[in-house]
PDB file of N, CA, C and O in Angstrom, chain B, residues numbered from 101:
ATOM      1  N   UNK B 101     -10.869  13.789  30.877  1.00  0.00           N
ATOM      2  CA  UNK B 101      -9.511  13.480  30.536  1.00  0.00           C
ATOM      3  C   UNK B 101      -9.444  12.626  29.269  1.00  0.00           C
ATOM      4  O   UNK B 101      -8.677  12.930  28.356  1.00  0.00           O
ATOM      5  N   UNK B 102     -10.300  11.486  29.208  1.00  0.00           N
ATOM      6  CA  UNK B 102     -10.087  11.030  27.799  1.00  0.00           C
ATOM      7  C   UNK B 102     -10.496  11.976  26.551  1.00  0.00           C
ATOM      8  O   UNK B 102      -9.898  11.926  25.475  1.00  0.00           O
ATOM      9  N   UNK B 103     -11.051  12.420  26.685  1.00  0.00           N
ATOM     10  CA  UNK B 103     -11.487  13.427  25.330  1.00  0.00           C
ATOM     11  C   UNK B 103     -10.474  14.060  25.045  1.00  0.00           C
ATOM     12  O   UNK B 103     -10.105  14.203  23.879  1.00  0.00           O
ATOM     13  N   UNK B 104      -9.813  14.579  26.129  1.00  0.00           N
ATOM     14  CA  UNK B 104      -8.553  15.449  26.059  1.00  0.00           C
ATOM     15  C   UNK B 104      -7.582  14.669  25.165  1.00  0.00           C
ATOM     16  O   UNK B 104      -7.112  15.018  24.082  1.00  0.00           O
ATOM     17  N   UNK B 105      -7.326  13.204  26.055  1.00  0.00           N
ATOM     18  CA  UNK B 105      -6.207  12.327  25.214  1.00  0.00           C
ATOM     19  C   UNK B 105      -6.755  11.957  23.661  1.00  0.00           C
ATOM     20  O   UNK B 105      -6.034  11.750  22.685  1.00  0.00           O
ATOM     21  N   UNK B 106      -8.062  11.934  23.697  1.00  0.00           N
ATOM     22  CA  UNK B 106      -8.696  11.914  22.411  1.00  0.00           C
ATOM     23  C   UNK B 106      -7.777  12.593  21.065  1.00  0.00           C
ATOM     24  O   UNK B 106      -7.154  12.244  20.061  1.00  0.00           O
ATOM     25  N   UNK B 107      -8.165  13.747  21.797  1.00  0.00           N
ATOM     26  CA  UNK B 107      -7.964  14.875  20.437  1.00  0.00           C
ATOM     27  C   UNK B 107      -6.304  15.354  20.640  1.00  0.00           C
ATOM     28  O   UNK B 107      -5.719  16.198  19.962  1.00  0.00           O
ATOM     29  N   UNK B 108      -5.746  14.556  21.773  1.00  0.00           N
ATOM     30  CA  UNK B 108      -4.390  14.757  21.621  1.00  0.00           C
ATOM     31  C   UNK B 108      -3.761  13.698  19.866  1.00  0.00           C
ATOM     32  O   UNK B 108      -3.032  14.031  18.932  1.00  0.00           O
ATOM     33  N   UNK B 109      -4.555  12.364  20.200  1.00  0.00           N
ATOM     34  CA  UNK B 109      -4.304  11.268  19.786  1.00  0.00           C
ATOM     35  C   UNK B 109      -4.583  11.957  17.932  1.00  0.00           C
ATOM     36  O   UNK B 109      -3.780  11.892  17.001  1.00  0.00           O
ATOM     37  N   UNK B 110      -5.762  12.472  17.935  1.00  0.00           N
ATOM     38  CA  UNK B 110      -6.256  12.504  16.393  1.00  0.00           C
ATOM     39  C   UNK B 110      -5.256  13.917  16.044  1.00  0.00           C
ATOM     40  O   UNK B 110      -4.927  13.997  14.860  1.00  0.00           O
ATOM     41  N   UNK B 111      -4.867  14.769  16.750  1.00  0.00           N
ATOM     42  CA  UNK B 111      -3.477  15.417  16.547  1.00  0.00           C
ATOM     43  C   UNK B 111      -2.303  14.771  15.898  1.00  0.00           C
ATOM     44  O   UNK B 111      -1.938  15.144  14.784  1.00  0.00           O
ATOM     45  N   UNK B 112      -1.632  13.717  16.612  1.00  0.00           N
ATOM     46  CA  UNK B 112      -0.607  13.151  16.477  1.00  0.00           C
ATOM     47  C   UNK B 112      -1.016  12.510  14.995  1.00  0.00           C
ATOM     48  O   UNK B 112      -0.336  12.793  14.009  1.00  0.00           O
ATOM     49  N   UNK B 113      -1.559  12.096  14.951  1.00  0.00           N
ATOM     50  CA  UNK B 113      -2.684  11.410  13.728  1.00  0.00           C
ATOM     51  C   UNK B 113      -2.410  12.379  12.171  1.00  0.00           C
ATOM     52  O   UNK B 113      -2.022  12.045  11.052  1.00  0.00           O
ATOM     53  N   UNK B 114      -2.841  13.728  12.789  1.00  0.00           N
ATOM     54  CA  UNK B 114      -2.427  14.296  11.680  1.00  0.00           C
ATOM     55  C   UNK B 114      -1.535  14.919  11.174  1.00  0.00           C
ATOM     56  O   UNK B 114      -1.407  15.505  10.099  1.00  0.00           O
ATOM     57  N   UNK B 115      -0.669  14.692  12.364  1.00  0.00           N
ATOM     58  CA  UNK B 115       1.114  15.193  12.343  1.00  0.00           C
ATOM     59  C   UNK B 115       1.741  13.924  11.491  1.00  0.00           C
ATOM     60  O   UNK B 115       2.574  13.984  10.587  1.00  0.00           O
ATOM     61  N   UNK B 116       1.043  12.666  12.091  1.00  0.00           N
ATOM     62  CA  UNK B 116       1.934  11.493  11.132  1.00  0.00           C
ATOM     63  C   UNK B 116       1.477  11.248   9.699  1.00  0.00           C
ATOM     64  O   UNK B 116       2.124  10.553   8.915  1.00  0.00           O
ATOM     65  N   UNK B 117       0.081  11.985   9.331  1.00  0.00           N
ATOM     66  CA  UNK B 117      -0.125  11.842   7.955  1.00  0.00           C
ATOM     67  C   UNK B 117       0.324  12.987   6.978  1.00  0.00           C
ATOM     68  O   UNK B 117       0.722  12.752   5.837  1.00  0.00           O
ATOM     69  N   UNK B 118       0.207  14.511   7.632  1.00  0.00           N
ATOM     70  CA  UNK B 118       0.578  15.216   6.964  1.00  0.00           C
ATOM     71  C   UNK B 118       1.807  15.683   6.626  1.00  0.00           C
ATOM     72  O   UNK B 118       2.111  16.556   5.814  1.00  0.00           O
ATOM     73  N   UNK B 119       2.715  14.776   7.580  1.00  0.00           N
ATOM     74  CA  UNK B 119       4.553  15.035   7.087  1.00  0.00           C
ATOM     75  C   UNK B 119       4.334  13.691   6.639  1.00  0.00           C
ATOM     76  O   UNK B 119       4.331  14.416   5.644  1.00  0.00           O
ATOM     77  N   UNK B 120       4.209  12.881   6.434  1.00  0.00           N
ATOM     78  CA  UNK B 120       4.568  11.169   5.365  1.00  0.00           C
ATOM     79  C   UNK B 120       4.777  11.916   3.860  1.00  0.00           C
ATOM     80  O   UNK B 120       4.026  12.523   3.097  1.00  0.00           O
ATOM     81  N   UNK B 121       6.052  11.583   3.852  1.00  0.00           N
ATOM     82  CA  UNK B 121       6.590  11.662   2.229  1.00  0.00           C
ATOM     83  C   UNK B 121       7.343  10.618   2.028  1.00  0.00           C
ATOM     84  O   UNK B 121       8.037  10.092   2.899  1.00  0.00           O
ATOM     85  N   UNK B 122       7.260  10.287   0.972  1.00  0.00           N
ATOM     86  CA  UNK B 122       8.321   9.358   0.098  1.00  0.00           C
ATOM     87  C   UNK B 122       9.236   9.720  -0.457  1.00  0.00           C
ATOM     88  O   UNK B 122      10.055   8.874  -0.815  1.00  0.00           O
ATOM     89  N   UNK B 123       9.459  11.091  -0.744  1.00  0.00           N
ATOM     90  CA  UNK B 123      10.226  11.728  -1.055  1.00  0.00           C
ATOM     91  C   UNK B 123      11.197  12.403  -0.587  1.00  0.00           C
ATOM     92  O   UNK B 123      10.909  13.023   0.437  1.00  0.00           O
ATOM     93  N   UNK B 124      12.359  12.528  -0.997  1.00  0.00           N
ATOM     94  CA  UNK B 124      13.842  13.136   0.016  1.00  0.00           C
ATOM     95  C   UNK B 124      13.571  14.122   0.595  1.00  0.00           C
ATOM     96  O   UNK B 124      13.369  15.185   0.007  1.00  0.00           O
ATOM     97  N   UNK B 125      13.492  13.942   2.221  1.00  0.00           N
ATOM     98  CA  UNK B 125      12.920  14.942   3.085  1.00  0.00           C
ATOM     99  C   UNK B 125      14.293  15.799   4.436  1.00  0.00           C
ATOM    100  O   UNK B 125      15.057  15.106   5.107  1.00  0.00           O
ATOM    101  N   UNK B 126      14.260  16.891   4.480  1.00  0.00           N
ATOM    102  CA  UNK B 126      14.798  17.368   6.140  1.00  0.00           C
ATOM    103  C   UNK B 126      14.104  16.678   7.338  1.00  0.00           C
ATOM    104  O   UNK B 126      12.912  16.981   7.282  1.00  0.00           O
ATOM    105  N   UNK B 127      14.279  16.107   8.093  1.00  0.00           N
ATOM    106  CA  UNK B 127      13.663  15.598   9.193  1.00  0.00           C
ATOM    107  C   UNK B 127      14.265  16.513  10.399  1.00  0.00           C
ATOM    108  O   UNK B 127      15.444  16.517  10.751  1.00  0.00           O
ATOM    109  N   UNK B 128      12.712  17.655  11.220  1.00  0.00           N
ATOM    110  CA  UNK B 128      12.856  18.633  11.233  1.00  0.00           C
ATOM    111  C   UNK B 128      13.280  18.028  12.877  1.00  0.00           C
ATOM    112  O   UNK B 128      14.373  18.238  13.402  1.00  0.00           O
ATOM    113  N   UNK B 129      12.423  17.439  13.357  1.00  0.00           N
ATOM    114  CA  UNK B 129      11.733  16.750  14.347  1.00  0.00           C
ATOM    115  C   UNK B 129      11.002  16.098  14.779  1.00  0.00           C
ATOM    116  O   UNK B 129      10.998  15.120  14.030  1.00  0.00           O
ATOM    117  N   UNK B 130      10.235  15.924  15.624  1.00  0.00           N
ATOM    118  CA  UNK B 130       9.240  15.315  16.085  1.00  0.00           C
ATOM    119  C   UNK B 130       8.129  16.148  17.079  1.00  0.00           C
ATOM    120  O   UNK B 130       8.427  17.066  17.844  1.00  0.00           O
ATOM    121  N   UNK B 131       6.440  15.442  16.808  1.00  0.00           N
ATOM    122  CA  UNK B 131       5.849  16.277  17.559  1.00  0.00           C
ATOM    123  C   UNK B 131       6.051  16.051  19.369  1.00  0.00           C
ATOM    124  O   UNK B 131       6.494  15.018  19.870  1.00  0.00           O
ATOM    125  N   UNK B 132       5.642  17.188  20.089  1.00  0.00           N
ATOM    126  CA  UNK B 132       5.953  17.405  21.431  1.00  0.00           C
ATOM    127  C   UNK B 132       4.878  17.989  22.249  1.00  0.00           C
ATOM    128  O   UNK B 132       4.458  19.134  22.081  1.00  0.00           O
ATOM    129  N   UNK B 133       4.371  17.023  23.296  1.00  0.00           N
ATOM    130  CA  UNK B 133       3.151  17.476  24.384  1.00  0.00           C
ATOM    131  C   UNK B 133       3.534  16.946  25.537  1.00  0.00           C
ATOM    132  O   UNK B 133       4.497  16.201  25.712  1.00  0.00           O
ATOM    133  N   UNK B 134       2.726  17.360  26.375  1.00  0.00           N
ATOM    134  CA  UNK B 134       2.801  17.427  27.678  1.00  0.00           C
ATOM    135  C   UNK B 134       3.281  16.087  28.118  1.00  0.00           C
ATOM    136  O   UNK B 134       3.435  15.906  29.326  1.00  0.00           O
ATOM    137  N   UNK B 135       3.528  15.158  27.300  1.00  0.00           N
ATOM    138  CA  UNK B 135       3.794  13.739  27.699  1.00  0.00           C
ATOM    139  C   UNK B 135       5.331  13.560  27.033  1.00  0.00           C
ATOM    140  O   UNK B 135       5.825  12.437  27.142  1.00  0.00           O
ATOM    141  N   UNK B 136       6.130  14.621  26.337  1.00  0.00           N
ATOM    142  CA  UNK B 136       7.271  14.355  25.544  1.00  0.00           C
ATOM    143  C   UNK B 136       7.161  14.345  24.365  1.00  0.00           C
ATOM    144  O   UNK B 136       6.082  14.488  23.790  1.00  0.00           O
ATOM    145  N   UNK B 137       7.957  14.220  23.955  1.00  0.00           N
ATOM    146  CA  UNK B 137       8.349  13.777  22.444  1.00  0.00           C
ATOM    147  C   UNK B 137       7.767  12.220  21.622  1.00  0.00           C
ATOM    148  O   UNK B 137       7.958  11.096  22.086  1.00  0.00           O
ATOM    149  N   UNK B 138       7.183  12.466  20.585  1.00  0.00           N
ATOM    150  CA  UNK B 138       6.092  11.448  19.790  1.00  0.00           C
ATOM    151  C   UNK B 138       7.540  11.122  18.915  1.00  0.00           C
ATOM    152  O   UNK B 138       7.824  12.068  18.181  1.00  0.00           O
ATOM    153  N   UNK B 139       8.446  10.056  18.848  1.00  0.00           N
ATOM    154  CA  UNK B 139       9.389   9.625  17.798  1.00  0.00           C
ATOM    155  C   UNK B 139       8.444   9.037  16.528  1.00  0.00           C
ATOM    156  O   UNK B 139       8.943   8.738  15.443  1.00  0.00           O
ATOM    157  N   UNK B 140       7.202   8.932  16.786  1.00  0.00           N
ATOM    158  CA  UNK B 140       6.443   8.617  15.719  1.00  0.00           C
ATOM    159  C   UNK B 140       5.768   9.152  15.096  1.00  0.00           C
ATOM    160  O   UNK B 140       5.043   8.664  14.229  1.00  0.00           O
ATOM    161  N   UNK B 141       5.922  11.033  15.613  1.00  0.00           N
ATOM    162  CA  UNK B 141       4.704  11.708  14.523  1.00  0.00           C
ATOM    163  C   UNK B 141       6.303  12.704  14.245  1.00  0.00           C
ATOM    164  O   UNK B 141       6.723  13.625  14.946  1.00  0.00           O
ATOM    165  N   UNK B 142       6.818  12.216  13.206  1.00  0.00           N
ATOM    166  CA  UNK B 142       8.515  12.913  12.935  1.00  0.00           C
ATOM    167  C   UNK B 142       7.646  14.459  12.037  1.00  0.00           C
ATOM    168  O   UNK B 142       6.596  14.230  11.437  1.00  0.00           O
ATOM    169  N   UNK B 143       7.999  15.361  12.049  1.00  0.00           N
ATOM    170  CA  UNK B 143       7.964  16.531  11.102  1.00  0.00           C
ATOM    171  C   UNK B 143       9.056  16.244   9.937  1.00  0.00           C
ATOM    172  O   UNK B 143      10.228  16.002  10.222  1.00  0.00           O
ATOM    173  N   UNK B 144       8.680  16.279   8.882  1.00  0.00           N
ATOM    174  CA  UNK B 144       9.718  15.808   7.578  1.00  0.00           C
ATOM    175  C   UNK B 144       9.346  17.283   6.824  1.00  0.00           C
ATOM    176  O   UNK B 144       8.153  17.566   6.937  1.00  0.00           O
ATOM    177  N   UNK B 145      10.136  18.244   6.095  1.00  0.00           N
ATOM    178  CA  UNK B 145       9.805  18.653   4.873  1.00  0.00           C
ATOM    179  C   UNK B 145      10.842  18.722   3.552  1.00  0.00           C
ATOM    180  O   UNK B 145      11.967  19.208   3.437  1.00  0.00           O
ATOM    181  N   UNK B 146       9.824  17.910   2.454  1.00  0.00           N
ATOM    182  CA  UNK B 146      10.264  17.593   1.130  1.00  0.00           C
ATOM    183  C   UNK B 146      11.449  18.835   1.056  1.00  0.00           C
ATOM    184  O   UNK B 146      11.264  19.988   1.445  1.00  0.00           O
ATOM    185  N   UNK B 147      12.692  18.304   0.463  1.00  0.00           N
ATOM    186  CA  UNK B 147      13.724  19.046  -0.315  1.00  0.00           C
ATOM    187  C   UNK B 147      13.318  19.901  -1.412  1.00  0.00           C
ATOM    188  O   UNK B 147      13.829  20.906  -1.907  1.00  0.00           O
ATOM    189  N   UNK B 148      12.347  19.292  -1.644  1.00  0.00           N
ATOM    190  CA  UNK B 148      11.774  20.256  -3.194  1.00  0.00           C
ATOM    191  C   UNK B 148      11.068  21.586  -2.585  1.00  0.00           C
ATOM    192  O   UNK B 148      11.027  22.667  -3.173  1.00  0.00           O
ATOM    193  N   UNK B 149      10.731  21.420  -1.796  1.00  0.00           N
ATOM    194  CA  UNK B 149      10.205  22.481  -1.101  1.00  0.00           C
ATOM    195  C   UNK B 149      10.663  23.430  -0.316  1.00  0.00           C
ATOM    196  O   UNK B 149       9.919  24.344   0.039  1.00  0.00           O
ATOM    197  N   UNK B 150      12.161  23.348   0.137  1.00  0.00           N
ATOM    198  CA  UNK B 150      12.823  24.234   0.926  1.00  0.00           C
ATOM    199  C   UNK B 150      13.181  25.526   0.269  1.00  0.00           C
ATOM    200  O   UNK B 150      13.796  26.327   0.973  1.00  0.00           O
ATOM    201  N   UNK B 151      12.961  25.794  -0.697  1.00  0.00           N
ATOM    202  CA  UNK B 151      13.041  27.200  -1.953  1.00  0.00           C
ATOM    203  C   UNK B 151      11.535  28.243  -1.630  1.00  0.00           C
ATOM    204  O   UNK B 151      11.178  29.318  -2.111  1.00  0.00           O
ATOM    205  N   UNK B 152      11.063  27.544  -0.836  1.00  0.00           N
ATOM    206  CA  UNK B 152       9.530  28.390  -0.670  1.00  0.00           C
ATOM    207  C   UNK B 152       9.506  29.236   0.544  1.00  0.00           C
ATOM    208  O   UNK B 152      10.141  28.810   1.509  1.00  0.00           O
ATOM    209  N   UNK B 153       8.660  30.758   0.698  1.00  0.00           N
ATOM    210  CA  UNK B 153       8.260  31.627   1.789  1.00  0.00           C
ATOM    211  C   UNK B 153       8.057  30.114   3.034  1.00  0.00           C
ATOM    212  O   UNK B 153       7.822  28.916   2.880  1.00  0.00           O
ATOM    213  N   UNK B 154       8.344  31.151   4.411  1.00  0.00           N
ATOM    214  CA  UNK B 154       8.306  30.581   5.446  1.00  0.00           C
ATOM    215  C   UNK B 154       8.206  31.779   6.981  1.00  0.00           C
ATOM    216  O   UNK B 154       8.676  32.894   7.208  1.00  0.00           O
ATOM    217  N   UNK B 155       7.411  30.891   7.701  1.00  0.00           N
ATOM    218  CA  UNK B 155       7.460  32.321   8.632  1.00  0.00           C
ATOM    219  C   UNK B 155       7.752  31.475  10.184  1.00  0.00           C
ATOM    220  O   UNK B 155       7.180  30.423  10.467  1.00  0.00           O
ATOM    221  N   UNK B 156       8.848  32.236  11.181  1.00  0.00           N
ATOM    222  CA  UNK B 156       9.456  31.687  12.320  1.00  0.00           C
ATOM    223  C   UNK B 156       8.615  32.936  13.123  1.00  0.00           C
ATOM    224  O   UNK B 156       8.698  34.151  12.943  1.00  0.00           O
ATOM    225  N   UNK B 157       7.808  32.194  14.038  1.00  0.00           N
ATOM    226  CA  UNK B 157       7.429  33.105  15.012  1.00  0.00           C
ATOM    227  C   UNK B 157       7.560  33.214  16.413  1.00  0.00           C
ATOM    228  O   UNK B 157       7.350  32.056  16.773  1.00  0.00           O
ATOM    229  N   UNK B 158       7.731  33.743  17.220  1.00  0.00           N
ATOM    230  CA  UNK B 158       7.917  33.326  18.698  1.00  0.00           C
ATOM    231  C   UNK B 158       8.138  34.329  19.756  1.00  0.00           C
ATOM    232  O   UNK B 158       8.416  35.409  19.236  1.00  0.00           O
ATOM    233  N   UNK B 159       8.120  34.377  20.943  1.00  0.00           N
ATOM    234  CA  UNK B 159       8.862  35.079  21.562  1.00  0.00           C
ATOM    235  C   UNK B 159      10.004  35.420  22.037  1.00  0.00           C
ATOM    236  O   UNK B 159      10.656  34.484  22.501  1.00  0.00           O
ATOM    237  N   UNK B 160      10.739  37.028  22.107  1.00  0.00           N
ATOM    238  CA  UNK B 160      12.195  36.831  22.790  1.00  0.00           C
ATOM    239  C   UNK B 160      12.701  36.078  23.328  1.00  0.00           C
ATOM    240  O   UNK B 160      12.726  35.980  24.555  1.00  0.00           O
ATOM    241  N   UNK B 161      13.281  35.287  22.461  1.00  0.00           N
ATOM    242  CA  UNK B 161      14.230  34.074  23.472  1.00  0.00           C
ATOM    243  C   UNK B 161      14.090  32.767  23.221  1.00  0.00           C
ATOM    244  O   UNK B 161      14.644  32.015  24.023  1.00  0.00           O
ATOM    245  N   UNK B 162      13.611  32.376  22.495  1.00  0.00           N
ATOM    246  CA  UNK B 162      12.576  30.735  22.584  1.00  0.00           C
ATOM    247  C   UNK B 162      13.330  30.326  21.195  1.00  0.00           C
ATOM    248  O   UNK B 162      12.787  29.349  20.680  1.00  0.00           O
ATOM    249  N   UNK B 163      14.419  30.817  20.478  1.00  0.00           N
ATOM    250  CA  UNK B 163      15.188  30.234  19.696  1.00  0.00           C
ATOM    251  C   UNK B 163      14.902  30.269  18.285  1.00  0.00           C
ATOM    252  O   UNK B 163      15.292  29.290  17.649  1.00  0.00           O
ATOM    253  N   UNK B 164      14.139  31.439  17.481  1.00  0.00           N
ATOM    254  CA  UNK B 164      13.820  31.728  16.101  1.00  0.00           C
ATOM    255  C   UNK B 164      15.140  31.542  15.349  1.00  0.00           C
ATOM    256  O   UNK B 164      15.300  30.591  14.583  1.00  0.00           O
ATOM    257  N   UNK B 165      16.151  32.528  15.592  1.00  0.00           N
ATOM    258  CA  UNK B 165      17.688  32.289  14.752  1.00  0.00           C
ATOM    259  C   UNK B 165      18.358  31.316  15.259  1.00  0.00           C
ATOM    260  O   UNK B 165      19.287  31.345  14.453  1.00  0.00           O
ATOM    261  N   UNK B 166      18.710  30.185  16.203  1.00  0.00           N
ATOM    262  CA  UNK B 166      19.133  29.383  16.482  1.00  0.00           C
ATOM    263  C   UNK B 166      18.256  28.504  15.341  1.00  0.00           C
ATOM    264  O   UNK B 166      18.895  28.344  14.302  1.00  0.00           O
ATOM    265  N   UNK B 167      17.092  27.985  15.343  1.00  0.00           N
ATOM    266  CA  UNK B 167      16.512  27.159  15.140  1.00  0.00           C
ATOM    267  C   UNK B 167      16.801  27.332  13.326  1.00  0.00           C
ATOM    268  O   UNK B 167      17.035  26.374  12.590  1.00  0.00           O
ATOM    269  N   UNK B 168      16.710  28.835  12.859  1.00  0.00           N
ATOM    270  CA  UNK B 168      17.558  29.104  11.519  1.00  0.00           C
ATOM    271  C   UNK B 168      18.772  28.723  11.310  1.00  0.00           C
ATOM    272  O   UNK B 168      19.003  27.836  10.488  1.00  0.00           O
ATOM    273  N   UNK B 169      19.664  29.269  11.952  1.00  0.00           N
ATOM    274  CA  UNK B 169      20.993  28.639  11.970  1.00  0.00           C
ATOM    275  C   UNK B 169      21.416  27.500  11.696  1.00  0.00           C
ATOM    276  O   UNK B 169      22.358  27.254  10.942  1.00  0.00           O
ATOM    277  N   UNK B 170      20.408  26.320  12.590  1.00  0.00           N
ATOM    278  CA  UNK B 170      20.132  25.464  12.378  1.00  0.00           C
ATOM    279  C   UNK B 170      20.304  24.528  10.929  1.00  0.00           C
ATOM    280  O   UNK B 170      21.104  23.715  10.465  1.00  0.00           O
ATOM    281  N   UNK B 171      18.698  25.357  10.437  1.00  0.00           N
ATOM    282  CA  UNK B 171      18.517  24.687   9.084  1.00  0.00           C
ATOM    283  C   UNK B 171      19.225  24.839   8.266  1.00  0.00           C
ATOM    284  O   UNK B 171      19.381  23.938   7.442  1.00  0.00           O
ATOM    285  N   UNK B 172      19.844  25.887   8.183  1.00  0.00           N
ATOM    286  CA  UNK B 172      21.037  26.310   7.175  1.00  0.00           C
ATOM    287  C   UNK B 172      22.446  25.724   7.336  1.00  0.00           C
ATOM    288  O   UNK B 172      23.324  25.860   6.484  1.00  0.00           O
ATOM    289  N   UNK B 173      22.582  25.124   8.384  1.00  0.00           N
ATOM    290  CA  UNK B 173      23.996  24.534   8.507  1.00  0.00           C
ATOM    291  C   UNK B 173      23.447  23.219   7.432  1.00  0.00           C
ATOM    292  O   UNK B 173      24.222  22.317   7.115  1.00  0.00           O
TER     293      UNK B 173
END
């Protein structure tokens, strides 16, 4: 079990380093495991960047065009 929480931990780790911007960001969310919602590993992506390819994948039902809808409002 700790190894598990281990590599949950160095996860979250790289959810909170690889969305850190300083720069004017969408704040998409936050990451989410079996324990809830992390308010501290937030998903941010830069404004400068919302002009770029992107791919929504999922299964029937689990909210691809909602979650579009979304971003576009």
């Amino acid at each position: 079990m700790a190894a598990a929480q281990g590599g949950a931990h160095e996860q979250l780790d790289a959810i909170r380093t690889g969305y850190a911007s300083d720069a004017p960001c969408l704040e998409i969310g936050a990451a989410l495991d079996e324990e809830g919602p992390h308010a501290d590993a937030v998903v941010r992506v830069p404004l400068a960047t919302l002009n770029r390819h992107g791919l929504v994948a999922g299964a029937t039902g689990t909210g691809k065009t909602k979650t579009l809808q979304a971003l576009a409002e």
